[in-house]
N, C-alpha and C positions, 0 to 999 in steps of 0.2 A: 462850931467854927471848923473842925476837920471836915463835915463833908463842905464845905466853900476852899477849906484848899484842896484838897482832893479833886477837885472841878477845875478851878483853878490850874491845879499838875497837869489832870488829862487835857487839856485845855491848850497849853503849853506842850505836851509832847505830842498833842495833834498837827501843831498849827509847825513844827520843826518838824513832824515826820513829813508833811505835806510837801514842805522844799527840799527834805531828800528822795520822797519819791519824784518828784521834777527831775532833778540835777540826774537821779539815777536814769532816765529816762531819755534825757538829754546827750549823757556820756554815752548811754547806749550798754550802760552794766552798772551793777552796786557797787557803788565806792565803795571799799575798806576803810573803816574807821578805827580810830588807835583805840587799845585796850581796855583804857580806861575806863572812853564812853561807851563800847562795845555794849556791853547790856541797854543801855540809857537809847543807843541808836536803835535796837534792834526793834523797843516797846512803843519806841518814835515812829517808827513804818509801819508798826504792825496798827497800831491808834488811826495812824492817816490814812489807813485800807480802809479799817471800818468803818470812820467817820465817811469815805468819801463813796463809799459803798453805799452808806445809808444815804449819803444827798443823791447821788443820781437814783437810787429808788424813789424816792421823794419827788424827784424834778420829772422824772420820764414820761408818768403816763402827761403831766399837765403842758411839756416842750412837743412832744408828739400832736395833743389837739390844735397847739397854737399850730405848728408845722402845716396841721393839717387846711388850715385856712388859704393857707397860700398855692399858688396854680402848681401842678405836675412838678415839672422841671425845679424849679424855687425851693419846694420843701422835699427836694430830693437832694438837692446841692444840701442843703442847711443838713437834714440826719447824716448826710454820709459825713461831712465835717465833723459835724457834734462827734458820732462814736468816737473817729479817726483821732478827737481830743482825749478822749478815755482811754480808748485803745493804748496810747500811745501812753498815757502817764499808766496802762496797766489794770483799771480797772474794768472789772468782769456789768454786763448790762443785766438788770435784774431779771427775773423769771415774773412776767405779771403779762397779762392777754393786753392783747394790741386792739388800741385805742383804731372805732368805725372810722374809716376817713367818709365815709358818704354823706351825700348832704340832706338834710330832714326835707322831703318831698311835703308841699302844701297841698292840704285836702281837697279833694274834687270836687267841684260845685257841679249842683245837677245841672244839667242843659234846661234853658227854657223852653216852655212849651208853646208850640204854637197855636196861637189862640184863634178861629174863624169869626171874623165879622163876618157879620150879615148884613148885606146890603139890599 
């Protein structure tokens, strides 16, 4: 039963650190929180970093292939967007190689040959 509440806790100071990394994002600096909860906020940010760290690692290289379906201009609006999201609530983009955008070339069929009737 403790590790179900201990999942549960992180669970809970993830999903509270989430909307003060927003709100700090938002304000444009970290709120100061009163005393009390001062350790409680601190293990809250720190939780919503990692957890959100780990989903965009998660999300990237499969948002990047989709991206890559769409024409030039299109999936260049959509990644600049996407980071400009991250960026902005703070999160760092993972270190992992960049998804081909090229498209899989269909194999050459030989030329036919041309064949002499004889007449």
């Amino acid at each position: 039963m403790t590790a179900v509440l201990d999942q549960v806790k992180n669970a809970a100071y993830a999903s509270v650190g989430v909307n003060l990394l927003v709100t700090d994002a938002i304000v444009g600096r970290e709120l100061p929180a009163p005393e009390m909860v001062a350790e409680h906020i601190t293990i809250a940010r720190k939780q919503a970093t990692e957890a959100l760290t780990d989903l965009r690692a998660r999300t990237e290289p499969r948002v990047q292939k989709f991206e890559a379906r769409f024409p030039g201009q299109v999936a260049e609006v959509m990644a600049t967007n996407r980071t400009k999201a991250w960026d902005f609530i703070g999160i760092n983009a993972p270190k992992a190689a960049k998804v081909a955008t090229s498209a899989k070339k269909a194999p050459k069929k030989p030329a036919k040959k041309a064949t002499a009737t004889k007449a």
